[in-house]
C-alpha positions in Angstrom: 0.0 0.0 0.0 1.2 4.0 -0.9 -1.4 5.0 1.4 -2.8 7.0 -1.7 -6.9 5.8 -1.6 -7.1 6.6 -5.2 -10.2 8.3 -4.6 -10.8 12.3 -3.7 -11.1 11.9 0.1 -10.9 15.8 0.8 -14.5 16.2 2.5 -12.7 13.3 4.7 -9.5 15.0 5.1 -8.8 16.5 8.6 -6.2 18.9 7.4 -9.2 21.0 5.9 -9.2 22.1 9.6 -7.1 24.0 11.9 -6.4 25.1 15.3 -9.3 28.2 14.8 -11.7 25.0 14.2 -10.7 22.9 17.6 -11.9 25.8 20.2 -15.0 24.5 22.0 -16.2 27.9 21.7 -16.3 27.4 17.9 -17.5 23.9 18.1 -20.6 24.5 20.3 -21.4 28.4 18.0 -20.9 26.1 14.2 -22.5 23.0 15.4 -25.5 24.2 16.5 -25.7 26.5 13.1 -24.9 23.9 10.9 -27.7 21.5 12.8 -30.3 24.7 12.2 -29.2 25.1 8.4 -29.5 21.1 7.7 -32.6 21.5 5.9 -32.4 25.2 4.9 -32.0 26.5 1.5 -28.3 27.2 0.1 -28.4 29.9 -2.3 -24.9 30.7 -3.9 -22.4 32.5 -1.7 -24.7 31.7 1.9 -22.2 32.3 4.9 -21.5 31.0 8.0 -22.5 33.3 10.6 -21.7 31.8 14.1 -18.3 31.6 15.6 -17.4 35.0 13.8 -15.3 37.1 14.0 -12.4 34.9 14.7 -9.2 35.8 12.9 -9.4 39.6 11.6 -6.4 41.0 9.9 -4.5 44.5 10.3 -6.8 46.2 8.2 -10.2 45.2 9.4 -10.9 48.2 11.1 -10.2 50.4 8.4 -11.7 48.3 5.9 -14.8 48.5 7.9 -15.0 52.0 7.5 -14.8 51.7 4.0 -17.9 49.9 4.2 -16.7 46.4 3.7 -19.2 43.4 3.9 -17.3 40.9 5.3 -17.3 37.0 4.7 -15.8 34.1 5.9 -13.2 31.4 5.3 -10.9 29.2 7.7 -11.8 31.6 10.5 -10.6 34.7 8.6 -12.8 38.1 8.2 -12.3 38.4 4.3 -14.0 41.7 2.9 -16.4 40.0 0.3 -17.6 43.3 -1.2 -17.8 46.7 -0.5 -21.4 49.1 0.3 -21.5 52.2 -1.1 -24.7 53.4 0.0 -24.4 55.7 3.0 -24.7 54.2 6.6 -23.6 50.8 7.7 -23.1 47.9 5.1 -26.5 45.9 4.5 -26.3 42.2 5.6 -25.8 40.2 2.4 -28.8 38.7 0.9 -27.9 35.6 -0.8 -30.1 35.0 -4.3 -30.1 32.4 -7.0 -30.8 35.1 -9.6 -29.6 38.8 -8.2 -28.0 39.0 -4.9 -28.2 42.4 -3.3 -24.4 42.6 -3.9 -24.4 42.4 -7.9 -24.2 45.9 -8.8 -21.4 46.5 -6.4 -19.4 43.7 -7.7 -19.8 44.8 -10.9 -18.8 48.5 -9.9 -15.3 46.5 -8.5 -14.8 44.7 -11.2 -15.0 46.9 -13.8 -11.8 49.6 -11.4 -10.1 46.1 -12.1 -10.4 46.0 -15.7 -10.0 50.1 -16.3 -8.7 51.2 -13.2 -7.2 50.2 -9.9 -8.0 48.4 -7.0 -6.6 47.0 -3.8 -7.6 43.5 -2.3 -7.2 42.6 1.2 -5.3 38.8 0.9 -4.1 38.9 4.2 -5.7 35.3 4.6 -3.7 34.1 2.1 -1.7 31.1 4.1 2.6 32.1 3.9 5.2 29.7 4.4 9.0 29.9 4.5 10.8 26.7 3.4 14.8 26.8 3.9 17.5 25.0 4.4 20.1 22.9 2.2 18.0 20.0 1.3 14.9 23.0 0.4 14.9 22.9 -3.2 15.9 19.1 -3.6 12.5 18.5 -1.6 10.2 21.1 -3.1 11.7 20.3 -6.5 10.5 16.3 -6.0 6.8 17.3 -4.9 5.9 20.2 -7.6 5.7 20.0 -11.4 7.3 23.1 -12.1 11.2 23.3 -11.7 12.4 25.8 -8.9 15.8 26.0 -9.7 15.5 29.6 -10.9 17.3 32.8 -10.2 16.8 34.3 -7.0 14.0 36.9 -7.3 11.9 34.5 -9.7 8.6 33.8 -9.1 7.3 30.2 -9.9 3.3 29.2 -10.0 2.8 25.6 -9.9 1.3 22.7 -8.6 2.3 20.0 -6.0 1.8 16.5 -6.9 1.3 12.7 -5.2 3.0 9.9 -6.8 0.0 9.2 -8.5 0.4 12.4 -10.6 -2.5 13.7 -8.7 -2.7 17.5 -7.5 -2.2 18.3 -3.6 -1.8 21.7 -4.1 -1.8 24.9 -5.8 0.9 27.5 -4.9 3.2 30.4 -5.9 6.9 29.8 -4.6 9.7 32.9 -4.5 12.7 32.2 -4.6 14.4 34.4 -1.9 18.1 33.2 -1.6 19.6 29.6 -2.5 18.2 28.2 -0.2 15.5 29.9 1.1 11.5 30.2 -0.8 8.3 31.7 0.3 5.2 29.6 -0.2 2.1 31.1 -1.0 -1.6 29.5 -0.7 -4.7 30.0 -0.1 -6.7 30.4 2.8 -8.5 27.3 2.9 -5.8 24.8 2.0 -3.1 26.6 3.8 -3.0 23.4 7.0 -3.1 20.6 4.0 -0.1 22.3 2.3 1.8 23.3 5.3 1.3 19.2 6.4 2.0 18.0 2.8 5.5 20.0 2.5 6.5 19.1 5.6 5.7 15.1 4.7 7.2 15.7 1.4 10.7 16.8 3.1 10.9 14.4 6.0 10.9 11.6 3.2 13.5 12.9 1.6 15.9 11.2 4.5 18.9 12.6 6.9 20.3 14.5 3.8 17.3 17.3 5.0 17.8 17.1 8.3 18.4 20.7 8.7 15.4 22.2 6.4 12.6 23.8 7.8 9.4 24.8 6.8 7.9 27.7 8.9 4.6 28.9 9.1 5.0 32.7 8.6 1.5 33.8 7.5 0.8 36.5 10.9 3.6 38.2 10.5 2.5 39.5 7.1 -0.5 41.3 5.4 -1.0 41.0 1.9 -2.2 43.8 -0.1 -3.1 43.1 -3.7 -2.6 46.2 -5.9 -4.4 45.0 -9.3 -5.6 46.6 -12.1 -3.5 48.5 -15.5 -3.0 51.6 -13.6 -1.4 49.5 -10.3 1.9 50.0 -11.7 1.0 54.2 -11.4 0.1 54.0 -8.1 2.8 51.6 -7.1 5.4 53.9 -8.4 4.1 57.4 -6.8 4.9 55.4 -3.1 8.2 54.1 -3.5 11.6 55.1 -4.7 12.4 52.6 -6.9 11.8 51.6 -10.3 8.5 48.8 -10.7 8.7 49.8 -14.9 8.5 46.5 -16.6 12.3 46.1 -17.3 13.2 46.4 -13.7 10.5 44.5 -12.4 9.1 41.8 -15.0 6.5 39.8 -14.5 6.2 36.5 -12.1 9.5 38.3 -10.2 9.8 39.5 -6.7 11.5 42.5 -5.0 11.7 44.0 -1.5 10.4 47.7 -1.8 10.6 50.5 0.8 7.3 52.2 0.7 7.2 55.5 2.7 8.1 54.4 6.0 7.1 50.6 5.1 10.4 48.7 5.0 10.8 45.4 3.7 7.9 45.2 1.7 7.8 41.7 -0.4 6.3 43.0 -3.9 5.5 39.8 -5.8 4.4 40.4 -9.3 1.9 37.9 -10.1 -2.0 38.2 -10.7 -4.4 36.2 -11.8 -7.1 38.6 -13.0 -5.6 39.1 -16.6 -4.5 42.6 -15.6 -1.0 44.2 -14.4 -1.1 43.9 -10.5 1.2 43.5 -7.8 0.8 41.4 -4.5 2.3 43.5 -1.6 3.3 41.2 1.2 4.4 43.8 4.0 4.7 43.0 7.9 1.4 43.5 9.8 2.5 46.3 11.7 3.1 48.4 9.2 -0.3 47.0 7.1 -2.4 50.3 7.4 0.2 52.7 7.2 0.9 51.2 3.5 -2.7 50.8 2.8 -3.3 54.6 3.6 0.2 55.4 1.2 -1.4 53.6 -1.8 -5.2 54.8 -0.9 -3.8 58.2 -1.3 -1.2 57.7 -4.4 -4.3 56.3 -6.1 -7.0 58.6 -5.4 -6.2 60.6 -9.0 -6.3 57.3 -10.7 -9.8 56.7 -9.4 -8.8 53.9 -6.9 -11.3 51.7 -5.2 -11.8 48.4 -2.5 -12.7 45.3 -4.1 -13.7 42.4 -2.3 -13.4 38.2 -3.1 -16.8 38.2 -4.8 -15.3 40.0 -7.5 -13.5 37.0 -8.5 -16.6 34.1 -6.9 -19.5 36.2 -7.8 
């Protein structure tokens, strides 16, 4: 036996949970909800609401005042969409045809396509792998190869030895031995547990190589949109033109008085755009820099429903 079922057992996998799950303070709040809901009807995009709010990031608060509508998703407050109607954000009303939050939606899509936006993806799970035996072990369990140049950016998958997909990341490569792991929220316990499987197979040899958890210490603002690069440019001192900083690279930008700021430039919305990886304390300062730089260019706060409408 491989210990490989052959089948999809993820509704049976116990890494879909974490710590935030295990509390009997959430246990007792979800159970009872979930009990109530059995036989409810499930329109698209229905949240949780017990056991909220249980993991908020650095920009909550401010968020908030921007009149974010939060959602949801391993524990995190994720801003789903954003009011603009004066007062405090209406409670989402789920709809099989017209939720109350379409028009808004569209409003943040369309800054993404034209415009600029900034996403909150603090939730986003980060991981540092390191260590001499690092990209001998991460090279075994992905598809794509990671031996690049340090700075390069590398979206790929992980595989089983069946060929079949554990996970979905972005790895950059920050020194020879040293990459940061990026993925989502909800897989972010199954990944952490499959890398460090992955590397304790590899023998003695990787004895020394770690894979920390490093997702707290960081926010993660996603700049996004074709005037991003604008915006992105009138904060920092150095150059972000496409020469200096070409796609699916990273760099470590100063911004204002936001040191070692981890620009990855990836997106995955088919426009320019820029994932700003930047400690937590310094998370709202940045976020008030780049609200202000982009104010000309007609910037605006797009939540996840613009991509899971």
């Amino acid at each position: 036996m491989d210990e490989d079922p052959g089948l999809d057992m993820w509704a049976l996998d116990v890494t879909r949970f974490g710590p935030v799950h295990s509390t009997d303070a959430f246990l007792d709040m979800r159970t009872i909800e979930s009990y109530f809901n059995y036989y409810q009807m499930h329109p698209p995009g229905k949240e949780a609401q017990s056991a909220r709010p249980a993991r908020c990031s650095p920009l909550h608060s401010v968020l908030a005042k921007h009149g974010a509508v939060f959602g949801s998703k391993f524990g995190h407050e994720r801003p789903n969409w954003f009011s603009t109607t004066p007062g405090p954000p209406p409670a989402e009303e789920p709809s099989y045809t017209h939720p109350n939050w379409s028009d808004s939606v569209a409003a943040e899509h369309t800054a993404i396509r034209e415009g600029v936006a900034m996403i909150d993806m603090s939730s986003f799970r980060k991981l540092e792998v390191a260590g001499a035996g690092a990209l001998a072990g991460l090279n075994r369990m992905t598809v794509s190869d990671l031996d690049v140049p340090v700075g390069d950016v590398v979206y790929t998958q992980m595989c089983n030895r069946r060929g079949g997909i554990e996970a979905d990341v972005t790895v950059a490569r920050l020194g020879e031995d040293l990459f940061y792991v990026v993925t989502g929220s909800g897989f972010g316990e199954h990944d952490f547990c499959w890398i460090q499987r992955g590397l304790r197979e590899q023998g003695d040899a990787d004895a020394t190589t770690t894979t920390t958890d490093v997702g707290p210490g960081y926010a993660v603002i996603n700049l996004t949109g074709p005037r991003s690069r604008d915006v992105l440019a009138a904060v920092t001192s150095q150059p972000v033109d496409d020469e200096a900083f070409p796609f699916m690279t990273s760099r470590t930008l100063s911004i204002g008085l936001a040191a070692g700021v981890r620009a990855l430039r990836v997106t995955f919305v088919g426009e320019l755009g820029f994932e700003l990886h930047v400690p937590a304390e310094s998370a709202v300062y940045l976020y008030g820099r780049l609200w202000e730089a982009g104010q000309p260019h007609g910037i605006v706060n797009a939540g996840y429903r613009v991509s899971h409408p």
